[in-house]
Structures are given as structure tokens and as C-alpha cells.
N, C-alpha and C positions, 0 to 999 in steps of 0.2 A: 651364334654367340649365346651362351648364358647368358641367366639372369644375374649372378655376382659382376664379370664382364661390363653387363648394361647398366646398373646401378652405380658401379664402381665410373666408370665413363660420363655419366650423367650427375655422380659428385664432384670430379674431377676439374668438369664444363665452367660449374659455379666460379673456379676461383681463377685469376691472375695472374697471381706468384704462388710460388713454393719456397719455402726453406729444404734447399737440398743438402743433403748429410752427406760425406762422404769421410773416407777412415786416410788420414793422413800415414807413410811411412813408417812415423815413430809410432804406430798405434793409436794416436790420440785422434776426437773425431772432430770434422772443421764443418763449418755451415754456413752457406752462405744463399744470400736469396738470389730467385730467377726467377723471370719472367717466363711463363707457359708462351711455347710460343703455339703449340696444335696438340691436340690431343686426338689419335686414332680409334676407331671405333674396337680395337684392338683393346685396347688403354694404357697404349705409349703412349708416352708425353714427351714432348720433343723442348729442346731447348736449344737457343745460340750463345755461343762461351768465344773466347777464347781462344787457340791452338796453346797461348803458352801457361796459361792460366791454372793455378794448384790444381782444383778442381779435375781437371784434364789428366796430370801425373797422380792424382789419387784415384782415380776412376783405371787408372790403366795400371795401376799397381793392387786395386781391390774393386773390381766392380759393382757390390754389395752394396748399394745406396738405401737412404729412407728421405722420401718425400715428405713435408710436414707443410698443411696447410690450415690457413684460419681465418675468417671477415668477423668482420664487425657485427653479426649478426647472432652469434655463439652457435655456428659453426665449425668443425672442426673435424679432420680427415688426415692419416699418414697413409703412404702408403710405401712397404719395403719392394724393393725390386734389384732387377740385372739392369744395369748402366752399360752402354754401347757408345762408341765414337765413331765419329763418320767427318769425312771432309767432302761428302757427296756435294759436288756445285748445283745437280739439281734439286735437290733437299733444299738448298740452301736459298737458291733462287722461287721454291714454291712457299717457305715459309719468312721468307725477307720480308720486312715493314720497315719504312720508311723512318719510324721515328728510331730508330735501332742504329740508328747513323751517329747517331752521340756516340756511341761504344767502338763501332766502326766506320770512322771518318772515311775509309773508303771503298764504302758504302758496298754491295750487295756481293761487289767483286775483291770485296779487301781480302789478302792472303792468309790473314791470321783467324779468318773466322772456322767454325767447326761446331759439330754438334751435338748434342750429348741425349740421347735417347734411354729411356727409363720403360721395361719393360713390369708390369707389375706383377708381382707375387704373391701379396700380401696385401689386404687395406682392410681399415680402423676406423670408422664414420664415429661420430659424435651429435648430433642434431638437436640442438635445444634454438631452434629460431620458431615462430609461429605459434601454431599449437600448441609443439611440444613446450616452449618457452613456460606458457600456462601451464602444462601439465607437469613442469618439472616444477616451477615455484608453487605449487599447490603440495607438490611431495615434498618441497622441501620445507613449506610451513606445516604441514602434518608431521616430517621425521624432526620437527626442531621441538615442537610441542609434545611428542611422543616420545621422545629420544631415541631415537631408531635411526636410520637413516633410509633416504632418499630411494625408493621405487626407481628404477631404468628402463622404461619400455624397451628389452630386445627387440633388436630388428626394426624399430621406428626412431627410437634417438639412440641407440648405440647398435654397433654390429661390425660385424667379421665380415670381410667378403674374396675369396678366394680364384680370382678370374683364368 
């Protein structure tokens, strides 16, 4: 595994949810959030949807997604990829949780569930939590009194990563 691969995988971990993008028929793009259900050391991300779910017909009509993630921390990560459907029951049995039964009342065996896997392509980090957070509000009281702007550490709070 590279190292883009392992960083991108180990930003990925941090979060939750995703706002997943996908591109609707008419061209226009729709977003809607999901719950991460696993992330492979690959840097799939796996999620549970639906079978009859937009989501699902925009993904099989353009499988070009972008991942958009963010906490409360000012962190912040997208990541574009190839979007994949599966109605694998063992997929679906390895990443089933129990509170996921709200969506699907019938539960891990319900017919409609399916799942939508995000191969990554492309990722966007953003990191102003910790350190950086210091180091970015020092740049940005130096670029406000300067009138410059704002210093980005490459590679520590912003960066490419190419897996």
C-alpha cells in the first residue's frame, strides 16, 4: 500500500458520515448523507442504502461520485471516486449493525438493502484541528495585519493524495 493509500485510509477512519455526491439523470448533482459503514485498507468505503433509493439509479447511471467529509474539529476531507453496487448478502451480513434496523425494519435479511462501495481516486484533506488550528490562526493574525494572506502548510493541513 502506499503512502497516499495509508494516509487517505487513516483520514477517512476519523469520520462517521459522508455527504455523498452523486450526478442525477437531468445532470443536476444530489447529496445526500451516509453513514460509513467500513472503510478497507484499500480506501473503499462501504456503505448501506437502499435497493430502490435515487442514490442507487444515479450511481448506475454515472458512477463518478465525490465523498465530502467534515467534524467539528475543522477538519475536512473529499474524496472523488468509482462508485460500485453489490447486493452481496455476505457484504452485507459482515458489515450489518444492529442500530441500522431504523432504515431496515427487516433487519440484516431485509430484501431492499444493497450496497454502495466508493473506490477512491482522488482526495482533498484540509486539517486545521490541534496544532495546525494554532498555526493557521497565527497566519491568519499575521495575513490580517499584513494584508497578505494566510500561509498553508502543504502536506500537514492541506494536501492531494492520489491512492
Amino acid at each position: 500500500m502506499n503512502t497516499d493509500t495509508q494516509k487517505l485510509c487513516d483520514l477517512i477512519k476519523k469520520f462517521r458520515t459522508a455527504m455523498l455526491v452523486t450526478r442525477e439523470l437531468d445532470d443536476r448533482l444530489k447529496t445526500v448523507p451516509m453513514a460509513v459503514a467500513h472503510v478497507e485498507d484499500s480506501g473503499r468505503v462501504w456503505f448501506l442504502t437502499s435497493r430502490d433509493s435515487g442514490k442507487v439509479h444515479n450511481v448506475e447511471g454515472n458512477p463518478n461520485v465525490q465523498l465530502v467529509f467534515s467534524d467539528d474539529n475543522s477538519n475536512y476531507l473529499t474524496v472523488t471516486g468509482e462508485a460500485l453496487l453489490s447486493t452481496d448478502r455476505a457484504k452485507i451480513e459482515e458489515l450489518w449493525r444492529e442500530p441500522l434496523k431504523v432504515w431496515f425494519p427487516g433487519g440484516r435479511e431485509d430484501p431492499t438493502i444493497a450496497l454502495i462501495a466508493v473506490d477512491p481516486v482522488r482526495g482533498e484533506f484540509w486539517d486545521n484541528s490541534g496544532f495546525h488550528k494554532l498555526q493557521y490562526l497565527w497566519e491568519a493574525a499575521r495575513a490580517y495585519v499584513s494584508g497578505d494572506t494566510p500561509k498553508v502548510h502543504e502536506g500537514e493541513q492541506h494536501g492531494v493524495l492520489r491512492p
